[in-house]
N, CA, C and O atoms as CSV, one atom per row, in Angstrom:
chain,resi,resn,atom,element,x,y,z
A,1,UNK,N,N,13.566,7.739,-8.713
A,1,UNK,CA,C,13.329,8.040,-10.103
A,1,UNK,C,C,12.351,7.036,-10.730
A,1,UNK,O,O,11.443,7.342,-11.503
A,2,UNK,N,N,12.624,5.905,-10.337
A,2,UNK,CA,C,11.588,4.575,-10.771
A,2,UNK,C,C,10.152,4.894,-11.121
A,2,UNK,O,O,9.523,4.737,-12.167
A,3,UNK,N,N,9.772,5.455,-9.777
A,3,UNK,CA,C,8.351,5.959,-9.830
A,3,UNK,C,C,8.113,6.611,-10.053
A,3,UNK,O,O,6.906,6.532,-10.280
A,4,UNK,N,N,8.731,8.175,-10.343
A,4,UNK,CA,C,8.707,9.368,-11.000
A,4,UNK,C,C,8.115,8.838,-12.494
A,4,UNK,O,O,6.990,9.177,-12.861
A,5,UNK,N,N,9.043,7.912,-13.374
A,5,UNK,CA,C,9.106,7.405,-14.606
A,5,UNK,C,C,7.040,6.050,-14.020
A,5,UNK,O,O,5.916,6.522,-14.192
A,6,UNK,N,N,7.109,5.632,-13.852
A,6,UNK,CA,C,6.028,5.138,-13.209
A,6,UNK,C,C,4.604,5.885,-13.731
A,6,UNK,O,O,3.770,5.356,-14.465
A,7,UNK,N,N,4.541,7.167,-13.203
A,7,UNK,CA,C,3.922,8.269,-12.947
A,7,UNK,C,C,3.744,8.731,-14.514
A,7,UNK,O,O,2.708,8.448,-15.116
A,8,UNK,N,N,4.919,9.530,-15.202
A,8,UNK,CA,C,4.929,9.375,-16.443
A,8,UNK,C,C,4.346,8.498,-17.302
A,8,UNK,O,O,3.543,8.844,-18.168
A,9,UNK,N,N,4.714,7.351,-17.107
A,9,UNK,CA,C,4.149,6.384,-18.257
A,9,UNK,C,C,2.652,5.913,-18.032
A,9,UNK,O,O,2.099,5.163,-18.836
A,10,UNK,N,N,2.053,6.376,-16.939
A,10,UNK,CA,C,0.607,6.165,-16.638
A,10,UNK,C,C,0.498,7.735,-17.580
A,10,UNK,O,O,0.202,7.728,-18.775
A,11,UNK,N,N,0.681,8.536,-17.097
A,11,UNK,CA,C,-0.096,9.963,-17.646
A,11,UNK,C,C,0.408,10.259,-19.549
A,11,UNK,O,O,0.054,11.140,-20.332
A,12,UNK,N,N,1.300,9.137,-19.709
A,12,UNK,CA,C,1.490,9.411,-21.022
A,12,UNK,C,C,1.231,8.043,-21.967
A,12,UNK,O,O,1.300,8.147,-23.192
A,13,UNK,N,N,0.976,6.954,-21.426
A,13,UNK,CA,C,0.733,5.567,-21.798
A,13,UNK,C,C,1.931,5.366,-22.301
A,13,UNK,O,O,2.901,6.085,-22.064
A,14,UNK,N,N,1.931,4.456,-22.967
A,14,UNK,CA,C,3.057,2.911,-24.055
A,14,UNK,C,C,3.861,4.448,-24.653
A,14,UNK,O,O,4.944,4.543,-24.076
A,15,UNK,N,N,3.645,5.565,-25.565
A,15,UNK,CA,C,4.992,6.395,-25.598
A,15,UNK,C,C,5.162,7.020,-24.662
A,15,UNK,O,O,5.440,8.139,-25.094
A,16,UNK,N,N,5.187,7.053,-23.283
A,16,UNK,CA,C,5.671,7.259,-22.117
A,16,UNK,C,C,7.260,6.470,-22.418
A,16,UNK,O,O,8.402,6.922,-22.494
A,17,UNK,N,N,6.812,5.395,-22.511
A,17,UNK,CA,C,7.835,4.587,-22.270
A,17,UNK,C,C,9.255,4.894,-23.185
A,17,UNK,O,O,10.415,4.969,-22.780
A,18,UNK,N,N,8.624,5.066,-24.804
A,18,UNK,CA,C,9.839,5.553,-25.722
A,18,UNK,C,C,10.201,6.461,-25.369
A,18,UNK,O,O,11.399,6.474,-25.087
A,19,UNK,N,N,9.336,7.851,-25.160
A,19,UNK,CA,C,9.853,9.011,-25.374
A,19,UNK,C,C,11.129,8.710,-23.470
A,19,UNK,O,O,12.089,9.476,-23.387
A,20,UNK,N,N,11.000,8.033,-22.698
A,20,UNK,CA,C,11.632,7.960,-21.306
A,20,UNK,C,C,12.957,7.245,-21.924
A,20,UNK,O,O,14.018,7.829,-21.707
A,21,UNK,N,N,13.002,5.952,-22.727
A,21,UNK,CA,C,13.936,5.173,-23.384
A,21,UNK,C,C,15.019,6.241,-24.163
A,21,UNK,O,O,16.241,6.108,-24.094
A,22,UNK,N,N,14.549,6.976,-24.675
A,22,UNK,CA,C,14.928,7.497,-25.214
A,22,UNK,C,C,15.946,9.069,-25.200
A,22,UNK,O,O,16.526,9.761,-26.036
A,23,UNK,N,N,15.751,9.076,-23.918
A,23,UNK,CA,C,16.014,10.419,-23.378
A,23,UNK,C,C,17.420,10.467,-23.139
A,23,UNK,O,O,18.259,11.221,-23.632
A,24,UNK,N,N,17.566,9.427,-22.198
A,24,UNK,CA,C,19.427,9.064,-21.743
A,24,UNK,C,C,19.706,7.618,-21.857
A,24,UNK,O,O,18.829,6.842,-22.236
A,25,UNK,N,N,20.509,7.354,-21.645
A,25,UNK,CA,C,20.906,5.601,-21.788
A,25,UNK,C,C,20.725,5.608,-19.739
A,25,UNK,O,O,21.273,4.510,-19.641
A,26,UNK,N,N,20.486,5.887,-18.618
A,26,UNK,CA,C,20.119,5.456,-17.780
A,26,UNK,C,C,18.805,5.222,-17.424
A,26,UNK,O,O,18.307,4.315,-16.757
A,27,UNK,N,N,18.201,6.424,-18.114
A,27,UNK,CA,C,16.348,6.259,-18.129
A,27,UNK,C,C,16.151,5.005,-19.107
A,27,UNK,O,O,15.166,4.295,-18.899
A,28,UNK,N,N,17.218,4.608,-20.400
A,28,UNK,CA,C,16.486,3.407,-20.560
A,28,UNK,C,C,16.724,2.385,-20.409
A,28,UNK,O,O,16.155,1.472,-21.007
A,29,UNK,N,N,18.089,2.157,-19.145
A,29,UNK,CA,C,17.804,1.134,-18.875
A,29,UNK,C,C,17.171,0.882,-17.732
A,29,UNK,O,O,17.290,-0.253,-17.271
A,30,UNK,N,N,16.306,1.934,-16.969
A,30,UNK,CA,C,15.134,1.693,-15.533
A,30,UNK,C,C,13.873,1.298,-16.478
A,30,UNK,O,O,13.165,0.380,-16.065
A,31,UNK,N,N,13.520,1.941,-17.766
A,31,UNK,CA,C,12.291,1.560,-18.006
A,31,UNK,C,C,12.163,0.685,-19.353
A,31,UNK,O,O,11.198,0.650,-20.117
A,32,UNK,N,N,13.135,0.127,-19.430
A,32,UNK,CA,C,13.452,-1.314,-20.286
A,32,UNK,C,C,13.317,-2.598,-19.838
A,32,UNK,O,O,13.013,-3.612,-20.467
A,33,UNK,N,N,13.606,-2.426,-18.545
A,33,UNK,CA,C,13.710,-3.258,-17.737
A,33,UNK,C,C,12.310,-4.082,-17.174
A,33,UNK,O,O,11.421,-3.611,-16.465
A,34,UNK,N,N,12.425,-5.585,-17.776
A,34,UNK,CA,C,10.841,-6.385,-17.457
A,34,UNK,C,C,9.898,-5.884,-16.642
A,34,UNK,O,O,8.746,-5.565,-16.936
A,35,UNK,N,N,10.502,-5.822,-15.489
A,35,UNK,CA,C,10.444,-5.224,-14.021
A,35,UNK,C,C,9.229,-4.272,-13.900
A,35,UNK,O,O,8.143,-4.343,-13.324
A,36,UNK,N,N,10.006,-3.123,-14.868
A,36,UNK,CA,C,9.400,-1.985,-14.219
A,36,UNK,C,C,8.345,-1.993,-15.905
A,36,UNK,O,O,7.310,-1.339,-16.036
A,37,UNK,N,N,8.918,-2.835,-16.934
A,37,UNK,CA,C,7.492,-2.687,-17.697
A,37,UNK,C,C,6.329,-3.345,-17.244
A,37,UNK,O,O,5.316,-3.074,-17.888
A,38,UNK,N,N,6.181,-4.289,-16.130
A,38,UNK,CA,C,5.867,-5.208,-15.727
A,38,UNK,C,C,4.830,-4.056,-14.737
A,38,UNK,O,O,3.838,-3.612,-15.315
A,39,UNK,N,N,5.040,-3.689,-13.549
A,39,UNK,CA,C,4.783,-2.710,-12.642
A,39,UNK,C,C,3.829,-1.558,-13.575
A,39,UNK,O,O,2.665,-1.308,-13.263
A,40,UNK,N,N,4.545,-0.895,-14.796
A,40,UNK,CA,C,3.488,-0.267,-15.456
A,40,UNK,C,C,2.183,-0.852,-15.793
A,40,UNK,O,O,1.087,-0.319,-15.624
A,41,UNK,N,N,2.449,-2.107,-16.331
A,41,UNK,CA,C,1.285,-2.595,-17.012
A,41,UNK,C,C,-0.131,-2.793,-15.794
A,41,UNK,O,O,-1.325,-2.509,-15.891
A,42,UNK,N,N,0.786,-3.480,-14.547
A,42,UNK,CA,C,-0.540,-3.530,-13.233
A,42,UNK,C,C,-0.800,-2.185,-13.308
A,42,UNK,O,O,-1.857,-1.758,-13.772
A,43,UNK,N,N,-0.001,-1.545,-12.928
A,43,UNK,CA,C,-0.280,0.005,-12.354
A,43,UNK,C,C,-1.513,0.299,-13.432
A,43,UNK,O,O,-2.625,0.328,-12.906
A,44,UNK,N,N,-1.464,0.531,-14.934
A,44,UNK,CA,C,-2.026,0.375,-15.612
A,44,UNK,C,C,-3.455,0.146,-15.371
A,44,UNK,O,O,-4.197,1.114,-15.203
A,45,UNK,N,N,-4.093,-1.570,-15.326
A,45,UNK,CA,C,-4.934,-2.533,-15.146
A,45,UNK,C,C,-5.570,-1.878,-14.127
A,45,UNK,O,O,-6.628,-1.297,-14.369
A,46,UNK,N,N,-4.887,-1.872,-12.531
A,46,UNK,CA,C,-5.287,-0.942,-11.636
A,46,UNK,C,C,-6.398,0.268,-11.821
A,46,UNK,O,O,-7.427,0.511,-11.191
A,47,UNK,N,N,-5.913,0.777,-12.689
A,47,UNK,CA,C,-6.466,1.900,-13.085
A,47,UNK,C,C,-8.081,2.214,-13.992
A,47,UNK,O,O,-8.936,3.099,-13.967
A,48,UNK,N,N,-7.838,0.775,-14.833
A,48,UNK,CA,C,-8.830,0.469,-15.226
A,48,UNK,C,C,-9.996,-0.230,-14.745
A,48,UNK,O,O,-11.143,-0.025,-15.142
A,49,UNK,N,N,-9.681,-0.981,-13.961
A,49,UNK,CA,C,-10.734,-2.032,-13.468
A,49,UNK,C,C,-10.392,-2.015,-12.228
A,49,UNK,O,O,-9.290,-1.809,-11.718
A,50,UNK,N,N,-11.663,-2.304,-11.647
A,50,UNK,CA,C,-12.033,-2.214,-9.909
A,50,UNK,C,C,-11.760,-3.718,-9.819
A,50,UNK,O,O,-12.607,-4.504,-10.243
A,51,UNK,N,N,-10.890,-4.046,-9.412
A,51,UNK,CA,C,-10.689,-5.476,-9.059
A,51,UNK,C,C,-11.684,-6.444,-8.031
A,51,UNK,O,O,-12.009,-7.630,-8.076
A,52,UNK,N,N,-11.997,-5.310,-7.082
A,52,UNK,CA,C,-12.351,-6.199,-5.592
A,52,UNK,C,C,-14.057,-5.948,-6.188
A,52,UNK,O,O,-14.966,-6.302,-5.436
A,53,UNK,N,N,-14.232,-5.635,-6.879
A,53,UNK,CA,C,-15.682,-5.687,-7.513
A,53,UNK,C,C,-15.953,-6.991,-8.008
A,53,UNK,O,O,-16.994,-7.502,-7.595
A,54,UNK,N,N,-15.073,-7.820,-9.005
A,54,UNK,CA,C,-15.006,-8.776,-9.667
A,54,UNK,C,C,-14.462,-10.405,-9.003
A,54,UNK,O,O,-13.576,-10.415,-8.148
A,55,UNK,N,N,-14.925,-11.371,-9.365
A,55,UNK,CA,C,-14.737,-12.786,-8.426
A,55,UNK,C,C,-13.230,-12.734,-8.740
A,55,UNK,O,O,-12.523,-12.206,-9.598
A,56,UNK,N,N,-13.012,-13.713,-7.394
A,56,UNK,CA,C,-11.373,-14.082,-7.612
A,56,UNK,C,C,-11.405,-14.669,-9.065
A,56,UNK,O,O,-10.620,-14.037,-9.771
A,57,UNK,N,N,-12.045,-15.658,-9.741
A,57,UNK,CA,C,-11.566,-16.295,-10.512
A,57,UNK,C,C,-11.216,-15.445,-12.001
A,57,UNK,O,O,-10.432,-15.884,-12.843
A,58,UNK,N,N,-11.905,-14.257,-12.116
A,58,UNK,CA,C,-11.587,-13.588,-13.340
A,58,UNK,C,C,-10.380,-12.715,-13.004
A,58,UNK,O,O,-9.626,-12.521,-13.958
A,59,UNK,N,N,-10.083,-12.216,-11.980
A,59,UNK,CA,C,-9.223,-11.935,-11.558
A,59,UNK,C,C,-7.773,-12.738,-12.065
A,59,UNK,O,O,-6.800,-12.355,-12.715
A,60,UNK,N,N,-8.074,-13.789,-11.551
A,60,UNK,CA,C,-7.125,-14.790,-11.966
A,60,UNK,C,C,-6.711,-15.209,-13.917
A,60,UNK,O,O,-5.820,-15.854,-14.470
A,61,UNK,N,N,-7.463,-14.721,-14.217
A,61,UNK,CA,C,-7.966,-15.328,-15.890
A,61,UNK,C,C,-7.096,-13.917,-16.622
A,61,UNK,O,O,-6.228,-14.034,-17.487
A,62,UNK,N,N,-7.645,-12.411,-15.946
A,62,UNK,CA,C,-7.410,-11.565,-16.694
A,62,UNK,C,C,-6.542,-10.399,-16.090
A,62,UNK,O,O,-6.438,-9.313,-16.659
A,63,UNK,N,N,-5.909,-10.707,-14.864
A,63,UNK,CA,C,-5.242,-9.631,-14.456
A,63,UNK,C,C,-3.497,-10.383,-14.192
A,63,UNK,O,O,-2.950,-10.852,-13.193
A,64,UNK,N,N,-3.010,-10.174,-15.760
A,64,UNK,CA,C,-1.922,-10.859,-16.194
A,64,UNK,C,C,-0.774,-9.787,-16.663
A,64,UNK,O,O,-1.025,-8.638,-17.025
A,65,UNK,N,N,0.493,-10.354,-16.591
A,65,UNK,CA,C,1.289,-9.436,-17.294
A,65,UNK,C,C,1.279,-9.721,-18.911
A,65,UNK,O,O,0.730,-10.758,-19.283
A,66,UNK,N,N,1.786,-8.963,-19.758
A,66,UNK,CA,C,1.603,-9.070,-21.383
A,66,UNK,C,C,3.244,-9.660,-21.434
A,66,UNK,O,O,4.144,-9.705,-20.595
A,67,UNK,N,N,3.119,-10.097,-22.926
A,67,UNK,CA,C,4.356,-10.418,-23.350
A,67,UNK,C,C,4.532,-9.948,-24.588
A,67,UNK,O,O,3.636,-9.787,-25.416
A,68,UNK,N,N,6.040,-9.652,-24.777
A,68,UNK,CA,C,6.267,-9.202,-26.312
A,68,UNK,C,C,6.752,-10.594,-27.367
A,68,UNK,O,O,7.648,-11.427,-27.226
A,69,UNK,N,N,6.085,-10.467,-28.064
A,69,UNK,CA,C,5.966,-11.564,-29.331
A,69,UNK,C,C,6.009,-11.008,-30.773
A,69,UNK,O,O,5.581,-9.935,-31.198
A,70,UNK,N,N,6.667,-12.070,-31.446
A,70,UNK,CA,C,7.076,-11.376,-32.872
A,70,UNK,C,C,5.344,-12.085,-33.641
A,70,UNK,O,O,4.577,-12.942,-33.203
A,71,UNK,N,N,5.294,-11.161,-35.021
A,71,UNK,CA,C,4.251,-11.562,-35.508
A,71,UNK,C,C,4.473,-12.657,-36.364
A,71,UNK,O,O,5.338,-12.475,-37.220
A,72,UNK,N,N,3.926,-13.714,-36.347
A,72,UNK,CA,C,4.213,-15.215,-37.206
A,72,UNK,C,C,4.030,-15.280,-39.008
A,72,UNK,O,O,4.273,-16.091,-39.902
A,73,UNK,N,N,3.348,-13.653,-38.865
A,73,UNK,CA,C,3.461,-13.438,-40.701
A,73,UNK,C,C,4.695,-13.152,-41.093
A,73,UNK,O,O,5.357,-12.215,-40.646
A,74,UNK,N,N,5.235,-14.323,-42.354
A,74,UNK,CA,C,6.585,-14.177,-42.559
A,74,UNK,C,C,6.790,-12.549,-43.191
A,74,UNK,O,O,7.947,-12.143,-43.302
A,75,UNK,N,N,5.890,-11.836,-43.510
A,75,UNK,CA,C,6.112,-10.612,-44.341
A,75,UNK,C,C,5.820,-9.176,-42.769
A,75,UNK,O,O,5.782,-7.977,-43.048
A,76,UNK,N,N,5.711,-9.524,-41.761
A,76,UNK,CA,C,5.396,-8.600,-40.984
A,76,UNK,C,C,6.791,-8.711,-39.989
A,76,UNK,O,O,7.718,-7.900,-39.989
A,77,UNK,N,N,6.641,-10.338,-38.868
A,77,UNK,CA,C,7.442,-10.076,-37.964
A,77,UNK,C,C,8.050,-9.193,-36.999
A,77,UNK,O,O,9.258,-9.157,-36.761
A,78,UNK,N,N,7.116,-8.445,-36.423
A,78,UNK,CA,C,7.021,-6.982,-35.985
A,78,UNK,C,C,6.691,-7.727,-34.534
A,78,UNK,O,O,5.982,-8.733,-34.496
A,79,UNK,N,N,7.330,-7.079,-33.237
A,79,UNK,CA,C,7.177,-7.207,-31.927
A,79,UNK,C,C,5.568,-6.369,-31.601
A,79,UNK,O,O,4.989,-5.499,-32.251
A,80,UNK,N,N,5.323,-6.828,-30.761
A,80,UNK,CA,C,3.584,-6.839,-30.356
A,80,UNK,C,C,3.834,-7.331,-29.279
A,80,UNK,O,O,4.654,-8.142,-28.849
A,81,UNK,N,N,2.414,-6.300,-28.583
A,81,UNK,CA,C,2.252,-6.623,-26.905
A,81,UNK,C,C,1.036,-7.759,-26.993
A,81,UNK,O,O,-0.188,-7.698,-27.110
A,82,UNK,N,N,1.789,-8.579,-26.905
A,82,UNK,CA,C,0.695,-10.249,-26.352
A,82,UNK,C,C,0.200,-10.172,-25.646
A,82,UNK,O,O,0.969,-10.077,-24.690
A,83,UNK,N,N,-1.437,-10.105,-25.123
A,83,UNK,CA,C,-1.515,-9.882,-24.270
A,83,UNK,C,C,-2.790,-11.376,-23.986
A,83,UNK,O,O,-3.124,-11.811,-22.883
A,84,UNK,N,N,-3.132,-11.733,-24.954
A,84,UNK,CA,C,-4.403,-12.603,-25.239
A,84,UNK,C,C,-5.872,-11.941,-24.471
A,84,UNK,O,O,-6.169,-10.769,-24.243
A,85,UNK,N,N,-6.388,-12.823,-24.278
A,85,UNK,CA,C,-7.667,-12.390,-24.064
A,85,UNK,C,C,-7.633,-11.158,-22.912
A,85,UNK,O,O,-6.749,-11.212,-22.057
A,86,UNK,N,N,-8.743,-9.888,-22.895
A,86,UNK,CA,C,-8.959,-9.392,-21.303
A,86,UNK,C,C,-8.733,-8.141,-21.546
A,86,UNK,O,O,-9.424,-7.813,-22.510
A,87,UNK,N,N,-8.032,-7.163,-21.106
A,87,UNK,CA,C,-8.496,-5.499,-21.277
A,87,UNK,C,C,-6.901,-4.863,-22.044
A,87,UNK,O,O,-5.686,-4.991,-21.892
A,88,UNK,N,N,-7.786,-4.205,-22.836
A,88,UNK,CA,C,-6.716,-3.437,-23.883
A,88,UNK,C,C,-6.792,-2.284,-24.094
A,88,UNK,O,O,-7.815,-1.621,-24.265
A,89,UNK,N,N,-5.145,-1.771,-24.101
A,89,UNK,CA,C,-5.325,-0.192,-23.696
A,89,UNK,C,C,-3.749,0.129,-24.434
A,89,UNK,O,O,-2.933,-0.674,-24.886
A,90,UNK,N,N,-3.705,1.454,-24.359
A,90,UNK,CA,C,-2.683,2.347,-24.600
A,90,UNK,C,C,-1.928,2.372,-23.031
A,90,UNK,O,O,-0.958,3.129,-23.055
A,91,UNK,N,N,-2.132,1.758,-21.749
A,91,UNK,CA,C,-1.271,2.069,-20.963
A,91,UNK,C,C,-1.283,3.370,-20.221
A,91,UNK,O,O,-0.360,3.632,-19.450
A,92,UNK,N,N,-2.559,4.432,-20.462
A,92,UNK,CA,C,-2.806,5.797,-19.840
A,92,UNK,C,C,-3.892,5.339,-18.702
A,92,UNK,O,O,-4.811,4.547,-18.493
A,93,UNK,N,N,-3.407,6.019,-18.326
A,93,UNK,CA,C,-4.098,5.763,-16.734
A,93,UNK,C,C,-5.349,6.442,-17.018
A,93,UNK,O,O,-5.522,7.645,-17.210
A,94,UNK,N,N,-6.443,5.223,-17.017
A,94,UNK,CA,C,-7.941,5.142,-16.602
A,94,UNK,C,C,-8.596,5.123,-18.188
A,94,UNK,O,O,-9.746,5.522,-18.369
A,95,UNK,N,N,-7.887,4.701,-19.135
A,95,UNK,CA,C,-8.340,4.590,-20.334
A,95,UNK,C,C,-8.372,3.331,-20.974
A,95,UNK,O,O,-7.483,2.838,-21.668
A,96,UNK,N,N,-9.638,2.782,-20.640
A,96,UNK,CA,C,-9.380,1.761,-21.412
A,96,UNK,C,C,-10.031,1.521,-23.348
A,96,UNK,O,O,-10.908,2.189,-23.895
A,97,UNK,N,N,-9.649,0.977,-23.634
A,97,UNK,CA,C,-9.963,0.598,-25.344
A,97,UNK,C,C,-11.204,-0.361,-25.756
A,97,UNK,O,O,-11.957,-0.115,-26.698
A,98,UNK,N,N,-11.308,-1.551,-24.862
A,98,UNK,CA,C,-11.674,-2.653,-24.999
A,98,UNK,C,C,-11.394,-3.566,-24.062
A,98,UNK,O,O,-10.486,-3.520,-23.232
A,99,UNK,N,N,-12.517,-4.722,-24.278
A,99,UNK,CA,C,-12.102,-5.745,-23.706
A,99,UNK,C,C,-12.578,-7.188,-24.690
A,99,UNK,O,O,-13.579,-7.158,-25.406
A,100,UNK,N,N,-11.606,-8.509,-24.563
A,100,UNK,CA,C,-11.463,-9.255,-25.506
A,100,UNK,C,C,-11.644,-10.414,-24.377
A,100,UNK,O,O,-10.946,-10.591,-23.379
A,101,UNK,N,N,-12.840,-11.194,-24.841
A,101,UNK,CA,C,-13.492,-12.365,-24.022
A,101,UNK,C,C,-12.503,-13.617,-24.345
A,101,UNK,O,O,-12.154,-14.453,-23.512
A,102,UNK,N,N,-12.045,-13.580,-25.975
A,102,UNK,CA,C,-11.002,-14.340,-26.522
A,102,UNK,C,C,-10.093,-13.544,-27.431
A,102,UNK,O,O,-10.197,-12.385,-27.833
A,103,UNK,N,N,-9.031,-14.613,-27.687
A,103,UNK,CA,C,-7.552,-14.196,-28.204
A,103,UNK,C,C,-8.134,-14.643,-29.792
A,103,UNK,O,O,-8.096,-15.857,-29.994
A,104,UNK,N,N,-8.697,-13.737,-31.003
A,104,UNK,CA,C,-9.075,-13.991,-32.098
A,104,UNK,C,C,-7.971,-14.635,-33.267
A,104,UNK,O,O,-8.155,-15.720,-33.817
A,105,UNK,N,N,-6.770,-13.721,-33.530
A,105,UNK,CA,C,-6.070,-14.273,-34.193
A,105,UNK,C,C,-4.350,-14.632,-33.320
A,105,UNK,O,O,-3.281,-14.148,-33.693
A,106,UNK,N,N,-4.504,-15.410,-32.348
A,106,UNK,CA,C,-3.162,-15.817,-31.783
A,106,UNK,C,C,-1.742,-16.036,-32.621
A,106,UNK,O,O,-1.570,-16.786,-33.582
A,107,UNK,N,N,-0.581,-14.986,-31.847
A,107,UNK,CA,C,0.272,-15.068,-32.836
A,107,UNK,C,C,0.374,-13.963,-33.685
A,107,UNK,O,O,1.477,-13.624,-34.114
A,108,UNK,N,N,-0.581,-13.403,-33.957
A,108,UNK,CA,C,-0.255,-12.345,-34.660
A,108,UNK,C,C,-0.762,-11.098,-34.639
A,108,UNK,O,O,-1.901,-10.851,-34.241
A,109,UNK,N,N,0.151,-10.133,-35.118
A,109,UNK,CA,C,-0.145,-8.511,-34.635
A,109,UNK,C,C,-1.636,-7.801,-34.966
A,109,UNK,O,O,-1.985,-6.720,-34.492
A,110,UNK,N,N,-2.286,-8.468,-35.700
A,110,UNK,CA,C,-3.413,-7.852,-36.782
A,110,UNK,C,C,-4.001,-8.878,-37.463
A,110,UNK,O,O,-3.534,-9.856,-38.047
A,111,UNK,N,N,-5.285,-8.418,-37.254
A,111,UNK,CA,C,-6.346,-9.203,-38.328
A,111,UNK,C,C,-5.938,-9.272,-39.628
A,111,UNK,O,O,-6.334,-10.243,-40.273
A,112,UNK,N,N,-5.259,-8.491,-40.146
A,112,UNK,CA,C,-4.729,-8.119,-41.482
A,112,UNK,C,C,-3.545,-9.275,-41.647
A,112,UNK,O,O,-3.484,-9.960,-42.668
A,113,UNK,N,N,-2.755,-9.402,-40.714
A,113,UNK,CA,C,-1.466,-10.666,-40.862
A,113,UNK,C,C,-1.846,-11.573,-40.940
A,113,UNK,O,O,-1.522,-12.408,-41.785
A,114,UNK,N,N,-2.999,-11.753,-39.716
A,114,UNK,CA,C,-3.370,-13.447,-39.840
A,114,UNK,C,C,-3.723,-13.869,-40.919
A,114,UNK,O,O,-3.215,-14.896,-41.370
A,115,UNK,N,N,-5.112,-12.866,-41.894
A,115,UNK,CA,C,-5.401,-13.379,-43.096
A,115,UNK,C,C,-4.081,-13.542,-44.211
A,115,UNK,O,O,-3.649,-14.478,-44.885
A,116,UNK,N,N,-3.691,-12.096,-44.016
A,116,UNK,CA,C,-2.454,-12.664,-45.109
A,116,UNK,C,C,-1.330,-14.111,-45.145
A,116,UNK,O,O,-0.528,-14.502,-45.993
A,117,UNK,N,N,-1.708,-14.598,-43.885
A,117,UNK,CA,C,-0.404,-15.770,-43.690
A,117,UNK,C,C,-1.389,-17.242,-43.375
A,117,UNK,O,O,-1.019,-18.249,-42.772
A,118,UNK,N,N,-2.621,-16.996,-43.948
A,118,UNK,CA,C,-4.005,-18.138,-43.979
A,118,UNK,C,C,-4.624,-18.349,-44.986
A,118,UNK,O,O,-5.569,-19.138,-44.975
């Protein structure tokens, strides 16, 4: 089932994941689980970028797992995928958004928080 759900959350990105959480209390606890958010996110990356194209060392710099972090604006405090610098996406397989050379406002969810809490 792991990878079934795997499969899903590539072809449906980041609400892959709710709409799977959400379904039964066993689907969410396979895809709640660090683990397998962890496994999406490469699977993910994978998808986007040709790795063996690129030097080991960026490799090393930008093919990271994300972390969830609260936002440091006392009026927001909203969980956010941390991911800092490097490729940003919705989590759908072969779509990427962007890519971020640096981490602009660290800490927080939005350009909009940081100013408000600066």
């Amino acid at each position: 089932m792991r990878n079934i759900f795997l499969l899903v959350v590539l072809e449906d990105g980041d609400p892959g994941i709710l709409n799977l959480a959400l379904t039964c209390q066993r689907f969410n606890r396979i895809v709640c689980q660090p683990l397998f958010l962890q496994e999406a996110h490469f699977a993910w990356l994978d998808s986007v970028v040709n790795w063996n194209r690129l030097p080991p060392r960026h490799r090393a710099i930008y093919r990271k797992p994300y972390t969830v972090s609260e936002c440091r604006a006392l009026s927001c405090r909203r969980l956010y995928k941390d991911i800092g610098p490097g490729y940003k996406g919705e989590g759908r397989r072969g779509v990427l958004q962007e890519f971020y050379s640096t981490e602009d406002y660290p800490g927080y969810c939005s350009w909009d928080c940081h100013l408000e809490d600066n």
